[in-house]
C-alpha positions in Angstrom: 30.9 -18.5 2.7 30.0 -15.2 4.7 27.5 -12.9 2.9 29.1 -10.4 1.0 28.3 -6.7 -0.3 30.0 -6.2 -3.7 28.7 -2.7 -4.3 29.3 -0.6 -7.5 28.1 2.9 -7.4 28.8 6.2 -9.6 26.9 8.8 -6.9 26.6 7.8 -3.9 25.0 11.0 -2.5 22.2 10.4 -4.8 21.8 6.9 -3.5 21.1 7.4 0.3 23.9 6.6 2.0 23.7 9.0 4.5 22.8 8.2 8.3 21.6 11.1 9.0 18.3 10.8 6.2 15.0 11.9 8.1 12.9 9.2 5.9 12.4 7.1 8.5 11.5 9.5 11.1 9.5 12.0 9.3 6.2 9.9 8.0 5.4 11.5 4.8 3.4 10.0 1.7 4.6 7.8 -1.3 3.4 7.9 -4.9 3.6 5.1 -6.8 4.0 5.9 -10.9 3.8 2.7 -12.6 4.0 4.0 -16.1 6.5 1.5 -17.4 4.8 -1.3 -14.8 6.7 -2.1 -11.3 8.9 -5.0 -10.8 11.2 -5.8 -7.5 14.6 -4.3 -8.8 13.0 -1.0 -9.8 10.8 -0.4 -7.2 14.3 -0.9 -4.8 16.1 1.2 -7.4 13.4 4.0 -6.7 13.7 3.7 -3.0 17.5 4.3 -3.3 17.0 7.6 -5.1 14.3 9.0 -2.4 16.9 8.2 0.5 16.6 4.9 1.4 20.3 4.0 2.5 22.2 1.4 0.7 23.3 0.0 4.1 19.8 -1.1 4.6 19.7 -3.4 1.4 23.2 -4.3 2.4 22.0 -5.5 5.9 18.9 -7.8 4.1 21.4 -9.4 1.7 23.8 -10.1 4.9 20.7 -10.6 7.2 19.7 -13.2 5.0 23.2 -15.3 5.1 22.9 -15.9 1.4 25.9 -17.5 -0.1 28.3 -15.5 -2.3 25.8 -12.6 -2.6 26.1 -9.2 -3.0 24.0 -6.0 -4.6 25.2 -3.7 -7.5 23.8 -0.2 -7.8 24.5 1.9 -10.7 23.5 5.0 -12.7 21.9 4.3 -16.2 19.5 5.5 -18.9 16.1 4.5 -20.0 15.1 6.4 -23.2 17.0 9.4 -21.7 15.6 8.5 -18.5 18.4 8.7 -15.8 17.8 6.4 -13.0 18.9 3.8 -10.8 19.9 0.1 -11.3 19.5 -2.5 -8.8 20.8 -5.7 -9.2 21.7 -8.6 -7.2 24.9 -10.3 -7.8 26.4 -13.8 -7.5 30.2 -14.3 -7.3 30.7 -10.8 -8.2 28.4 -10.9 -11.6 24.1 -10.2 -12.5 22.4 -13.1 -11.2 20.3 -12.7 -14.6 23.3 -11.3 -16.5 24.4 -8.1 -18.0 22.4 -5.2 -18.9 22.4 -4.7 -23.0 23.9 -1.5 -22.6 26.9 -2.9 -20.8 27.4 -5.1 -22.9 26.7 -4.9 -26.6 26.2 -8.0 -28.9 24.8 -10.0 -26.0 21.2 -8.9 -26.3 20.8 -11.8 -28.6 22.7 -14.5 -26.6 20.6 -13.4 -23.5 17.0 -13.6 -25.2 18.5 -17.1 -26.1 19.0 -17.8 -23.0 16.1 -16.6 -20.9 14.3 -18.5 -23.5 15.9 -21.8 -23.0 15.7 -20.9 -19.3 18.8 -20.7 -18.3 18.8 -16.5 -17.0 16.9 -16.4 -13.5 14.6 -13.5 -14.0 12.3 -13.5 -11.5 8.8 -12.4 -12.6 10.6 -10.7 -15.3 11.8 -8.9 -12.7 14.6 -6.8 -14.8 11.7 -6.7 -17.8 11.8 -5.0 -21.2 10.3 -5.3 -25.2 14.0 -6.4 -25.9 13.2 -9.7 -23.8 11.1 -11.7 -25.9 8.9 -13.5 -23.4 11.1 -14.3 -20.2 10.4 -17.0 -18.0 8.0 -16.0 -15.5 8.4 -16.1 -12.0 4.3 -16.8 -12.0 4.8 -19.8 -13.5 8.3 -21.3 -13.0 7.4 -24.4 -12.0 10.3 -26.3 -14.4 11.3 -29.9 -13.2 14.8 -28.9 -14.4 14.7 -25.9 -12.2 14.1 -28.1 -9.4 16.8 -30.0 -8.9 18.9 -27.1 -9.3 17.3 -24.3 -8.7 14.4 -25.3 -6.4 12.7 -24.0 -2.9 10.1 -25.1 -1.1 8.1 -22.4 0.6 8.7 -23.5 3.6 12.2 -23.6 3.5 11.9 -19.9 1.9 10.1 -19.1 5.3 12.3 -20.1 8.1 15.2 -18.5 6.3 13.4 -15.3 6.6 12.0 -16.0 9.9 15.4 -16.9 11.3 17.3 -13.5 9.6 18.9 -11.3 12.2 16.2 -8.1 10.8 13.9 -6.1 13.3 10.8 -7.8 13.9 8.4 -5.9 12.0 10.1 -6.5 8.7 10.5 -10.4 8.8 6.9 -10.3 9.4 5.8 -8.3 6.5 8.2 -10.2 4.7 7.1 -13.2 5.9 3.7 -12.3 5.1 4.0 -11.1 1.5 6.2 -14.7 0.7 2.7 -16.6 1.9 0.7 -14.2 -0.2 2.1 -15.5 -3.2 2.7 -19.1 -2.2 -1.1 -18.7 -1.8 -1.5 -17.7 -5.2 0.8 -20.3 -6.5 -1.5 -22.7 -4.8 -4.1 -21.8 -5.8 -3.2 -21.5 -9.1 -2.0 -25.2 -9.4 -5.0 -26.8 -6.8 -1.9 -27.7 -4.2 -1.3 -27.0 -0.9 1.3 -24.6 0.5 3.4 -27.0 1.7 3.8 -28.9 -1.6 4.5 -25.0 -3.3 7.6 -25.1 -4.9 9.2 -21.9 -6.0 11.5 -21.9 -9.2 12.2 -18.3 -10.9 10.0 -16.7 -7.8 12.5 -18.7 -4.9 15.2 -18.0 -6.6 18.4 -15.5 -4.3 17.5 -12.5 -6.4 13.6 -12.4 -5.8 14.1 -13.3 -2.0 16.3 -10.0 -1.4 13.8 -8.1 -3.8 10.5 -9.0 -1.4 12.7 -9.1 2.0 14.3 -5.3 0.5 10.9 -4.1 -0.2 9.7 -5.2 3.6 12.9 -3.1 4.7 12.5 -0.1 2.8 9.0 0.8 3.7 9.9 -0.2 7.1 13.2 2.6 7.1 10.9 4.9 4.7 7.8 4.6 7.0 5.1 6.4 4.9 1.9 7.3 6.6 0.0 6.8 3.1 0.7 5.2 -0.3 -0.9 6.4 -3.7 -0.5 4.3 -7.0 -1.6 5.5 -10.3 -2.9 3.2 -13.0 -0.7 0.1 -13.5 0.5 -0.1 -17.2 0.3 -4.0 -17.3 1.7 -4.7 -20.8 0.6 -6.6 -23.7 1.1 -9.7 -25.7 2.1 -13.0 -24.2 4.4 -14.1 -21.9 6.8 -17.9 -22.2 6.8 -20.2 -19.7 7.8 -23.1 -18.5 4.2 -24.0 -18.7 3.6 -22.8 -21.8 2.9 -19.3 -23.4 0.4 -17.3 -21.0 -1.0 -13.6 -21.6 0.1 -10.7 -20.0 -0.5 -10.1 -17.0 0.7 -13.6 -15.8 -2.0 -15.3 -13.6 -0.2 -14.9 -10.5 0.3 -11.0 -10.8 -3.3 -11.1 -12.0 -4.2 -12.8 -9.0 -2.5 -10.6 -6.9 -3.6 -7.3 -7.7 -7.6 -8.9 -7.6 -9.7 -6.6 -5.3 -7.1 -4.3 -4.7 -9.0 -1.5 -6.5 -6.4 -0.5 -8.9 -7.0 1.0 -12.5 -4.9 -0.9 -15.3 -4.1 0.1 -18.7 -2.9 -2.4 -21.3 -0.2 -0.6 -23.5 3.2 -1.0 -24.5 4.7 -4.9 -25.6 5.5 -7.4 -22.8 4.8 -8.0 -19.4 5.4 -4.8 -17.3 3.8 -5.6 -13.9 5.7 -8.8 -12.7 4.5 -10.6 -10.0 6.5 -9.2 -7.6 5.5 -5.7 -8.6 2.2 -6.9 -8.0 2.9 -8.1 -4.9 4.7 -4.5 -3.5 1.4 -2.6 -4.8 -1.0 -4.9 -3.1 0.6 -5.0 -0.1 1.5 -1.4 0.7 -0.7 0.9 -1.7 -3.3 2.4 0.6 -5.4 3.8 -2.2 -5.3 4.2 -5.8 -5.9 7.3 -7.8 -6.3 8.0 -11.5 -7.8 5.9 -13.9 -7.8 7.7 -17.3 -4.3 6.6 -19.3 -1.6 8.6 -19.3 -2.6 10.2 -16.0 -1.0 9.3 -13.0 -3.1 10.4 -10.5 -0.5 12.1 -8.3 -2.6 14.1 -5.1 -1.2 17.6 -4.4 2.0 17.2 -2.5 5.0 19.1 -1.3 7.5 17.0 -3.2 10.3 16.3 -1.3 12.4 13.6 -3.1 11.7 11.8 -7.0 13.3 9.0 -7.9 13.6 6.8 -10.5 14.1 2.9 -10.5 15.3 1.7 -13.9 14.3 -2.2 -15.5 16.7 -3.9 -17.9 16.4 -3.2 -21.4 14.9 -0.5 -23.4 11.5 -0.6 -24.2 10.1 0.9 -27.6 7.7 3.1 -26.6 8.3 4.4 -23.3 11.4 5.0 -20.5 11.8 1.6 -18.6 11.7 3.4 -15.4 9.1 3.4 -12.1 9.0 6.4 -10.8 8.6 7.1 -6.7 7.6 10.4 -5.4 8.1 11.2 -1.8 6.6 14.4 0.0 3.8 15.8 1.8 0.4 16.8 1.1 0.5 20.2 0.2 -1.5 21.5 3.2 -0.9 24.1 5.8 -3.4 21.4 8.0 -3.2 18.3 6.4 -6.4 16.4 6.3 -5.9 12.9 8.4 -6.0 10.4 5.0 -7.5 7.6 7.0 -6.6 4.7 4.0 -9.8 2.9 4.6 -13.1 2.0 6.1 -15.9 -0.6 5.5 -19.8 0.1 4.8 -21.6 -2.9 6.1 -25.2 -2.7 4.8 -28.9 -5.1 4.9 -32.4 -3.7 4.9 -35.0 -5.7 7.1 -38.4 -5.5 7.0 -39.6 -8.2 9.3 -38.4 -6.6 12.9 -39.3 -3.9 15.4 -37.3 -0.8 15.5 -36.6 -2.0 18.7 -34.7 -4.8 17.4 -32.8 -2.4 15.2 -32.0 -0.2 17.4 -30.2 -3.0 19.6 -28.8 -4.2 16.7 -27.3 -0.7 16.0 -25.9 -0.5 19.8 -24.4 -3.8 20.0 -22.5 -3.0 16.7 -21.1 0.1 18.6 -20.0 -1.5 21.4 -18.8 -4.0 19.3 -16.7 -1.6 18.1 -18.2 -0.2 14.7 -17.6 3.3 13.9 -20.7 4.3 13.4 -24.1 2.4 12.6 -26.8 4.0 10.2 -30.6 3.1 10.0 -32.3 4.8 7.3 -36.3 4.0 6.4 -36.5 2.4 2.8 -39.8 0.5 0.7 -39.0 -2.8 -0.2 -40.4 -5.5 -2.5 -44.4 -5.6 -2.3 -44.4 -1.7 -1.1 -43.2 -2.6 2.7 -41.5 -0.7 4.6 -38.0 -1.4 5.9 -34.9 -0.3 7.3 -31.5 0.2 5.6 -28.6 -0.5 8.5 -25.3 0.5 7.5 -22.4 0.0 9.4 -19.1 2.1 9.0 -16.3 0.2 10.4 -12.7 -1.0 10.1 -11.2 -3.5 7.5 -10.0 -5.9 10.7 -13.4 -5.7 12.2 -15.8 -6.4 8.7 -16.3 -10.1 9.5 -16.9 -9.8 13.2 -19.2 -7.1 12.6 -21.0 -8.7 10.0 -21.8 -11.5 11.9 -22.7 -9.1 14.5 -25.1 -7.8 12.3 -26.8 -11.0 10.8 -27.0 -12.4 14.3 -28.9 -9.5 15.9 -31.1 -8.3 13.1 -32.2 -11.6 11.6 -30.8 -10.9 8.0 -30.0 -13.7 5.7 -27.1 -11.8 4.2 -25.3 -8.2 3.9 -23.3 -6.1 1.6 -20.0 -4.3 2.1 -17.7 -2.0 0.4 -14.4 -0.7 0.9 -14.0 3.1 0.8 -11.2 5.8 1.5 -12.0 8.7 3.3 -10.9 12.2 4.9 -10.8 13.5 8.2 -10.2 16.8 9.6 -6.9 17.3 11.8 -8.7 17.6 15.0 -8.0 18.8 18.6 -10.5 19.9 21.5 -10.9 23.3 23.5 -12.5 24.0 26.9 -15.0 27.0 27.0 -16.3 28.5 30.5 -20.0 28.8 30.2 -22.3 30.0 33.2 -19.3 28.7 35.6 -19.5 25.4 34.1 -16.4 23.7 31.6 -18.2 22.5 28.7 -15.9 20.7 25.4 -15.7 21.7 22.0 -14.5 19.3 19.3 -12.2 21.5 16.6 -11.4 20.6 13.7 -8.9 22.4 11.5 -9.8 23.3 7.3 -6.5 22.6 5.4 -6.0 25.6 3.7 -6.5 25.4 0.3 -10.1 25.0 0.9 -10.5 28.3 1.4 -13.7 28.4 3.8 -14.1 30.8 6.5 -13.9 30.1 9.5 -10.7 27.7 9.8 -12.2 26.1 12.1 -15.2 23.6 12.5 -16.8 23.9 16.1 -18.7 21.4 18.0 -19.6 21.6 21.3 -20.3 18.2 23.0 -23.5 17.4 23.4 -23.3 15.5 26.9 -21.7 18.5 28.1 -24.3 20.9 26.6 -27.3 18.7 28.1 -26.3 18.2 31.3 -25.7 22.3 31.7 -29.0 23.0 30.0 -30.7 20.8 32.4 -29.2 22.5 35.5 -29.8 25.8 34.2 -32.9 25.6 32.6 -31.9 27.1 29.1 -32.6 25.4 26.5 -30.4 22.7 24.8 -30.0 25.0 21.3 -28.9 28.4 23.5 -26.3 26.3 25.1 -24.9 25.2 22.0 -25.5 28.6 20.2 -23.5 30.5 23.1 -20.9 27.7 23.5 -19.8 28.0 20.3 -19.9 31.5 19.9 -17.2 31.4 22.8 -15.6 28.9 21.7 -14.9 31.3 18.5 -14.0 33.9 19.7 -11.4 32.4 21.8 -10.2 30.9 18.2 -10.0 34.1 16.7 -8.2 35.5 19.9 -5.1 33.2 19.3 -6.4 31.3 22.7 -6.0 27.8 21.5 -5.5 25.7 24.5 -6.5 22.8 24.1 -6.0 19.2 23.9 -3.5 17.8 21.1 -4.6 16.5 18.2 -6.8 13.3 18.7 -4.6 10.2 17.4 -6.0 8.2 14.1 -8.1 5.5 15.5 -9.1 7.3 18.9 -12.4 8.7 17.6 -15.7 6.4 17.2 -17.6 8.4 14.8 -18.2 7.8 11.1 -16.7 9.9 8.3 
């Protein structure tokens, strides 16, 4: 049977229906607010109320030729919270049944069930304290469930690989799927082909990690923010057994990432599929104390609210999305990440270091440091430190171990800023000499606006032809280059794009 779309919906011009939304086009910057944790269904719920369209979740469901399967949307509460409710039907009804608030006197029928296993709720995907312990999707690795329920990952792979969606979403889709088959192989010492997906396979979780690779596609932030994760407390059932909160495959996933976690409220908040969505598209994480979110100085543009499925006793069961711009007459370029590669040697030439150093930057580092240090036994050394990007930390590594000698190196990830930059040409002694600009956002308050730099090449070479020294030359050259600034005579070369520059920051 075709695919279908069996769509219920109370506003629809709340929802995002509307062709004509500038989300995609307009890259702006996401906050994640996991106060009540992040599962699949709210985080798409969320996404819905910033102006992702329906359509697009409509065209994964169908994309994915999925058998008598359709996506409801409604309007709810969470302890007064209004929000959104995404769900993922079969046949017209919940895959994991109704909500409590639809339908009163089931609450204990359902807990019955999901403990029994017989509700798919992936990851305790639709979580909430009314649930006691739901099966989850970390662990749902039930014999039962595999005759009936069952996917390999492989199988789970070619169906997204062979979806009629653009390009860049089945591979970030595709990607994410492997993620946590990885985790679930590691987790039970198998390999990925013998990974066999139960709860976490299951229709429900498919559209919720294919939707999530289509709505940050359509919404296209440049950045993502998350504040600290509230993971839950407690314990969680399984068909393995009773595990603590965070399940070990959400706990797996979020490793390295950075994050700041707080352990309130009863249940398990961050499913593994939440997990998944915040490790693969959070570019940094701020916060840390609980109860604050983090949330950077924006020019909000759109909040919504993604809704789980029951009530929770101590807190709206909601994840809030904020959607905007940093608040910024000239926004500083958020570069999400760099990586500080770092040995001390004490047992080569500078000579040696310095070749080291310049075969790093041709290699492509972004800068390379050397820095004199005293080492064990009072000898002197040198620190190397080289700035570089995440794809490049193991080439450049071994870059650096091969040419200096070292038996090993550090390395850290970092954020960083940039200035918005831009260049100017200045006439000096009829000679064209550059000047790197970059712009203050505005709330810093400095004077001037501006930072000037004239290039040094160009500053050499015309203090070597004229016979002025190297300091006038840049002392004059920036002096023009000033007041041509304050002039309004800004004619220079656009903006340089992220990634174009080689220096450090």
């Amino acid at each position: 049977m075709r695919a279908q779309s069996m769509i219920q919906r109370s506003r629809t011009e709340t929802i995002g229906d509307d062709p004509e939304t500038e989300s995609s086009s307009e890259r702006g910057h996401l906050h994640f607010d996991c106060a009540a944790g992040i599962a699949g269904d709210m985080f798409l719920g969320a996404c819905l109320e910033v102006g992702l369209p329906l359509r697009v979740l409509e065209g994964v469901v169908e994309a994915l030729e999925l058998e008598d399967v359709g996506v409801d949307v409604r309007r709810s509460r969470r302890g007064g919270i209004a929000g959104t409710r995404f769900r993922v039907l079969r046949a017209g009804e919940p895959i994991d049944g109704p909500d409590p608030d639809e339908e009163q006197g089931l609450a204990a029928g359902n807990d019955s069930a999901a403990a029994a296993g017989h509700l798919i709720a992936p990851g305790g995907e639709h979580h909430g304290a009314g649930d006691r312990s739901p099966p989850s999707s970390s662990q749902g690795h039930s014999h039962a469930r595999q005759a009936s329920h069952g996917h390999d990952y492989r199988q789970l792979a070619r169906q997204i690989d062979r979806c009629r969606l653009d390009a860049a979403v089945r591979e970030r889709a595709s990607s994410m799927l492997r993620r946590l088959a990885e985790v679930e192989a590691r987790m039970h010492d198998v390999t990925l082909d013998a990974v066999h997906f139960h709860e976490v396979g299951a229709v429900d979780s498919l559209v919720d990690i294919v939707g999530a690779a289509a709505a940050m596609h359509h919404l296209a932030p440049a950045t993502v923010s998350c504040g600290p994760l509230v993971l839950g407390s407690g314990s969680v059932r399984t068909a393995h057994g009773v595990l603590p909160v965070p399940s070990p495959a959400a706990a797996e996933l979020l490793r390295g990432t950075g994050c700041a976690t707080v352990i309130a409220s009863s249940g398990e908040l961050v499913t593994p599929t939440g997990a998944l969505i915040v490790s693969e598209f959070v570019t940094h994480f701020v916060g840390g104390a609980p109860g604050d979110a983090g949330l950077a100085p924006l020019r909000i543009d759109a909040v919504g609210y993604g809704l789980g499925r029951r009530e929770l006793a101590d807190r709206p069961n909601a994840f809030r999305l904020t959607l905007g711009r940093r608040a910024t007459a000239a926004p500083m370029d958020v570069r999400p990440e760099v990586c500080v590669i770092e040995c001390q040697v004490d047992d080569v030439s500078a000579e040696i270091v310095a070749h080291a150093a310049q075969r790093m930057l041709v290699a492509g580092a972004l800068d390379v440091l050397c820095s004199a240090v005293q080492m064990k036994k009072g000898r002197p050394g040198t620190l190397v430190q080289v700035l570089c990007r995440p794809a490049d930390l193991d080439r450049l590594a071994g870059v650096l171990l091969l040419e200096t000698g070292s038996f090993g190196c550090r390395f850290q990830r970092l954020q960083r800023f940039e200035l918005e930059r831009t260049s100017l040409s200045v006439r000096w002694r009829q000679r064209d000499i550059a000047v790197k600009l970059g712009r203050l956002p505005e709330e810093a308050g400095a004077s001037p606006r501006w930072i000037v730099s004239p290039e040094y090449e160009d500053c050499s070479a015309a203090a070597l032809a004229t016979g002025v020294a190297v300091r006038e030359v840049f002392d004059e050259v920036r002096s023009l280059a000033l007041r041509e600034l304050a002039s309004g005579g800004l004619h220079g070369s656009p903006p340089a794009a992220p990634g174009d520059d080689q220096e450090g920051g």
